[in-house]
C-alpha positions, 0 to 999 in steps of 0.5 A: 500500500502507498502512502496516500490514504487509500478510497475506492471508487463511491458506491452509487448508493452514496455516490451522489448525495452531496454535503455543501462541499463534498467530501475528503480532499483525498476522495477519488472516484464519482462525486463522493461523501460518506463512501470514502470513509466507509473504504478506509474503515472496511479496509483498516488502513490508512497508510503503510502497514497495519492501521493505527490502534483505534482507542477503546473510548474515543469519545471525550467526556461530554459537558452535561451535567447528566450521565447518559444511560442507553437503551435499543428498540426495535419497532415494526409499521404493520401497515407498510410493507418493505419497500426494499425487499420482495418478499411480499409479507415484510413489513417496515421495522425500524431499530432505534437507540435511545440516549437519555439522562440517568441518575444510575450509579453505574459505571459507563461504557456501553459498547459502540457495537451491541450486536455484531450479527445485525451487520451480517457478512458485513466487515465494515465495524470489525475494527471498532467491535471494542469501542465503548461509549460514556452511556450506561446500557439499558440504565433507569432514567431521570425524572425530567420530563425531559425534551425530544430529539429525534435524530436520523443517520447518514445515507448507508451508515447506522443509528449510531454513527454520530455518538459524539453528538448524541451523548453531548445532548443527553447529557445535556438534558434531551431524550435522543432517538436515533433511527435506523432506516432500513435498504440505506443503511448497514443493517442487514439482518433484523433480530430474528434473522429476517434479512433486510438488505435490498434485493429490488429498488436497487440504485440506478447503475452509473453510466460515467456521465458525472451530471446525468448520474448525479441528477438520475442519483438525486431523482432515485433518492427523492423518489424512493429513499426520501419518501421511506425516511419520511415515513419512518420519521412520522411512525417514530414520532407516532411511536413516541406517544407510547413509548411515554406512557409505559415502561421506563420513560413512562412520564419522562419525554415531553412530547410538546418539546420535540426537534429533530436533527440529522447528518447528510441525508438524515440532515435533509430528513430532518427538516423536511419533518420540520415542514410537515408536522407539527409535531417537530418543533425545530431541526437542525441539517448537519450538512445535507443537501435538502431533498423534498419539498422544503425548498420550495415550501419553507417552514415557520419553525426554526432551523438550522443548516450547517456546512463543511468547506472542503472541496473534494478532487474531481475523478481523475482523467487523462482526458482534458475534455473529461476533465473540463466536463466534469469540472462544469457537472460539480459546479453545476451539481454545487450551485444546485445543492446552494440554490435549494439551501437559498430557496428554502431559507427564502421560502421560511417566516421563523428563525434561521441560521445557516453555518459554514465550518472552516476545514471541516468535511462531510464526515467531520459530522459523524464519529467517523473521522475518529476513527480514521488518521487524517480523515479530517485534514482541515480541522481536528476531529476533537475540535470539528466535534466541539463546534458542532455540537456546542451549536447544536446544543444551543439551538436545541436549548434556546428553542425548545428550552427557551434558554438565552444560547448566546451563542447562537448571536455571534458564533464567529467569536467564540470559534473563530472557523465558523461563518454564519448567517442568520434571521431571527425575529423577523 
């Protein structure tokens, strides 16, 4: 192996789902975001020989005064079947994990990885089997009522692939339900052994027309993946109802306080959810390209969209005319992604702050880059992680806490790499 850090070529599946600015300056292949990490972590190299060790508890300790506890459900929506199998009688389940804040005297570390059989053959999480987490499992939770954060993943990644935010809010004083959404993620088997890997609405295969395969890519998602996370969001928040009435939240989630976040595609998730039912209070987009109709709708909530700056290389060609055409689809591709973000704050009457992050990249948004050496060339991973999530913190407290996050004023003063926009009030 050289010594450039090693990508493969995206799959189509994650191809063409676009961050602000893309990926990892060292991503080669289609236009790329979160494929690039998932080659370097199935591969577990990052260089010459054997990859750096991976610490067993690599997230910081977070900032609240909360221990966390942890807990999984698994829920299944009788009345829609799985879009993304052929089998006839599957019906939609979703896995969700919970962090919450607990009074439990315990002592954390809740495993990263609770059940390797979920991912099947898969060998993408082998290298992190031995990740523990600041969450006590299956703890007592406090009190509270506590508000509701219902968080959603990465397009082909997992409930969980964003830890280091997820436990900074519980322990901050927020339930957080992460969800998985099945046919777009790594899960492959359900607990009972039923698999959930998709054998129809597969993605459309590439032609090498960077332009036509991302919009016929962008096309797919909306069409089929878009509108499944859509429903799966709606079910949880269904779901939530009685997930407060009995059993050990029972009197614990205040359902008049809910948000929701997300990265990437989880992000868009997000606050298409923010557009469609009021349920959802305020949302938050770590650094998604919008898809649905929140572009065109807008919203009266508030929001938040959150960006990365780097700029991802072009594939490679030996062709001047490949090149330059390539050069013109992502220009083309970015003032896209750009112009959706434009129409929807345009389009909204509530509160609104769109962030740039200097030198971070898509995964700077996920636990991702802490497990890769030199995934995140632009900004540390621990301090990419600080910003994000004292952002995310503070938009959450000041809307559905009502606290003052001052913050949220002029974040450029207290984190000199953020640029921001904002209307508040209005």
């Amino acid at each position: 192996m050289t010594n450039e850090m090693k990508w493969t070529t995206p799959d189509p599946s994650t191809g063409f789902q676009l961050g602000h600015k893309g990926t990892p300056r060292r991503a080669r292949g289609r236009v790329a975001t979160v494929a690039a990490f998932l080659a370097v972590l199935g591969s577990g190299c990052t260089g010459d020989g054997p990859a750096p060790e991976i610490p067993e508890r690599p997230f910081p300790a977070p900032t609240g005064p909360h221990a966390i506890g942890m807990t999984e459900y698994l829920w299944t929506d009788e009345s829609r079947p799985e879009p993304f199998t052929r089998d006839a009688d599957d019906r939609r389940s979703v896995a969700v994990r919970v962090w919450y804040p607990t009074d439990d005297p315990g002592e954390p570390g809740a495993m990263y990885i609770t059940d390797m059989a979920e991912f099947g053959d898969g060998q993408d999480f082998v290298p992190v089997t031995h990740v523990r987490t600041n969450a006590l499992l299956d703890a007592a939770p406090a009190p509270g009522p506590f508000p509701v954060l219902v968080y959603h993943h990465g397009g082909s990644w997992t409930r969980f692939t964003s830890t280091f935010t997820t436990e900074e809010l519980a322990s901050h004083g927020y339930v957080v339900v992460s969800v998985g959404h099945n046919g777009f993620n790594k899960t492959q088997l359900l607990p009972g052994g039923a698999s959930v890997v998709p054998d129809t609405l597969t993605f459309p295969e590439p032609s090498g027309d960077l332009l036509a395969d991302a919009l016929d890519g962008w096309a797919f998602l909306d069409e089929h993946h878009f509108t499944a996370w859509v429903a799966d969001a709606v079910f949880v928040l269904d779901q939530l109802e009685a997930l407060s009435n009995t059993g050990r939240f029972a009197g614990r989630l205040d359902l008049d306080r809910i948000g929701m976040y997300g990265w990437s595609f989880g992000g868009a998730t997000s606050i298409e959810l923010a557009v469609i039912d009021d349920r959802v209070k305020a949302a938050i987009d770590h650094d998604g390209q919008l898809f649905g109709s929140a572009a065109s709708a807008g919203t009266d909530k508030p929001f938040m969209l959150m960006h990365n700056t780097e700029v991802p290389e072009l594939p490679p060609s030996d062709d001047p005319e490949v090149s330059a055409a390539n050069a013109r689809a992502f220009e083309q591709l970015m003032a896209t992604v750009d112009s959706t973000s434009a129409a929807m704050r345009t389009a909204s009457t509530g509160d609104w702050y769109d962030v740039r992050i200097s030198g971070a990249n898509h995964g700077s948004f996920s636990d991702l880059v802490l497990f890769l050496p030199g995934s995140s060339p632009g900004i540390e991973p621990a301090r990419g992680h600080e910003i994000i999530n004292a952002l995310t913190v503070a938009f959450f407290d000041r809307y559905l806490k009502g606290a003052e996050a001052p913050l949220l004023d002029d974040p450029g003063e207290v984190f000199p790499e953020v640029v921001a926009q904002r209307r508040v009030g209005s």
